[in-house]
C-alpha positions, 0 to 999 in steps of 0.5 A: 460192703458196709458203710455208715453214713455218719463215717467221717473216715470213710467218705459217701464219696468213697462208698460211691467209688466201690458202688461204681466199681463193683456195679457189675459184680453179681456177687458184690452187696454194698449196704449203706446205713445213713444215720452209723459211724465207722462203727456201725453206732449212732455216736453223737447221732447229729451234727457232723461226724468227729472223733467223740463219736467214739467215746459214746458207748454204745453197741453195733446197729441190730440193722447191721447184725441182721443184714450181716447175718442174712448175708451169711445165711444166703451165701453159705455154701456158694463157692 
């Protein structure tokens, strides 16, 4: 499970709530990525989350790429 910090639709509280949740679960990952929107993007990068955050043109964080494909990498093949 992913997070972006900055997500002002899905809440720190709410990734708290899954991290509770899932604690137990050995094949559950969460990632939690402070400075990214909804997006997995910068957006504005300061000040409080909002709607213009999508309108700033930008691509997804190569920290989320890497851990999405490490992830792949290292559950491949597990059933």
């Amino acid at each position: 499970m992913l997070q972006g910090g900055r997500d002002y639709q899905v809440t720190k509280e709410d990734f708290g709530l899954w991290k509770a949740a899932l604690a137990e679960d050995p094949h559950a990952t969460l990632k939690f990525y402070p400075d990214l929107t909804h997006l997995f993007m910068k957006g504005q990068g300061s000040g409080p989350a909002s709607p213009a955050d999508y309108s700033v043109a930008d691509h997804v964080s190569l920290s989320v790429i890497d851990d999405v494909s490490q992830w792949v990498k290292s559950n491949s093949g597990r059933k």
